[in-house]
C-alpha positions in Angstrom: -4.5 15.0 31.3 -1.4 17.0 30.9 2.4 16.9 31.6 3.5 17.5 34.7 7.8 16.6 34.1 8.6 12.9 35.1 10.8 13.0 37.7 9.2 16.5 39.2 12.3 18.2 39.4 11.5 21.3 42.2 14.7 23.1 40.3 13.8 22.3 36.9 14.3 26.2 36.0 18.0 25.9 36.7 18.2 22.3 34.5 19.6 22.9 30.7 17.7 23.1 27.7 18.3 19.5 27.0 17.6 18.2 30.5 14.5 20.2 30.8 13.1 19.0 27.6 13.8 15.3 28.8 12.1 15.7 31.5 8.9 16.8 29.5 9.4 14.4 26.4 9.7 11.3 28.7 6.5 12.7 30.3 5.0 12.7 27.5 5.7 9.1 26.5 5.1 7.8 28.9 1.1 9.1 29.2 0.9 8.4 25.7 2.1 4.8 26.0 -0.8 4.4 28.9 -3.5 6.5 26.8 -2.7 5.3 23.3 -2.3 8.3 21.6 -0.3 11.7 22.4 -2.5 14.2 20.1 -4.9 14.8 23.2 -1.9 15.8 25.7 -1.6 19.4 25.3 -1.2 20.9 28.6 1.0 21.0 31.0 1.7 22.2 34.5 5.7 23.5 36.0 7.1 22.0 38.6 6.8 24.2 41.6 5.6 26.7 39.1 8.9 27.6 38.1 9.5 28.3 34.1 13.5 28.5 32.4 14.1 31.1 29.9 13.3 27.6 27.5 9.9 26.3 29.2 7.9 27.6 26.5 9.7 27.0 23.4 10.2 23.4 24.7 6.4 23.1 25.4 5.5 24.1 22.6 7.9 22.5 20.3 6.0 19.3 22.2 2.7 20.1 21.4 1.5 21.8 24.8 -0.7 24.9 24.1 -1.7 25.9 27.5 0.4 25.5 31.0 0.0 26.5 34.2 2.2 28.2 37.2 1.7 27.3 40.6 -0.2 30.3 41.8 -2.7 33.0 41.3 -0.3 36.2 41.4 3.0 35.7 39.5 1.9 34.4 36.5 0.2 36.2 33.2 -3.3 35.9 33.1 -2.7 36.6 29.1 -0.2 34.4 28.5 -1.5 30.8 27.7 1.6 29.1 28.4 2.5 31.2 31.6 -1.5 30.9 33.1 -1.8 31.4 36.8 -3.5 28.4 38.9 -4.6 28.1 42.7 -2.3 25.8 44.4 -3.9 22.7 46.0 -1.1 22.6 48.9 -2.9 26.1 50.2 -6.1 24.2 51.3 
């Protein structure tokens, strides 16, 4: 299970720090209130697969060690917070 935002913003990359990062923490709450415990959330996915200059450092600062875009081209395949992912809409 991992973070996906709460409200799916599809312009989250625009939102400030602060915003962003409440749209991940209350995420992140709220599958920990269903699952009972928050250590074994440590993924997420962006939005649209869009990233702010402050997606990482907010991620990790969270506890999210691995996240993925929304495709398999634009993102760094050595990057475990950037990882690229094959979109579900394509099929």
């Amino acid at each position: 299970i991992g973070l996906h935002t709460h409200t799916h913003p599809t312009n989250i990359n625009i939102y400030s720090y602060d915003a962003e990062r409440d749209e991940y923490v209350q995420n992140l709450d709220c599958l920990s209130k269903l699952l009972g415990d928050s250590g074994g959330i440590c993924s997420a996915a962006t939005p649209c697969g869009l990233f702010s200059a402050n997606t990482k450092s907010i991620l990790t600062d969270i506890g999210v060690d691995i996240c993925f875009g929304a495709n398999l081209s634009s993102q760094r395949r050595n990057d475990l917070l950037e990882l690229p992912r094959l979109d579900h809409v394509l099929f």
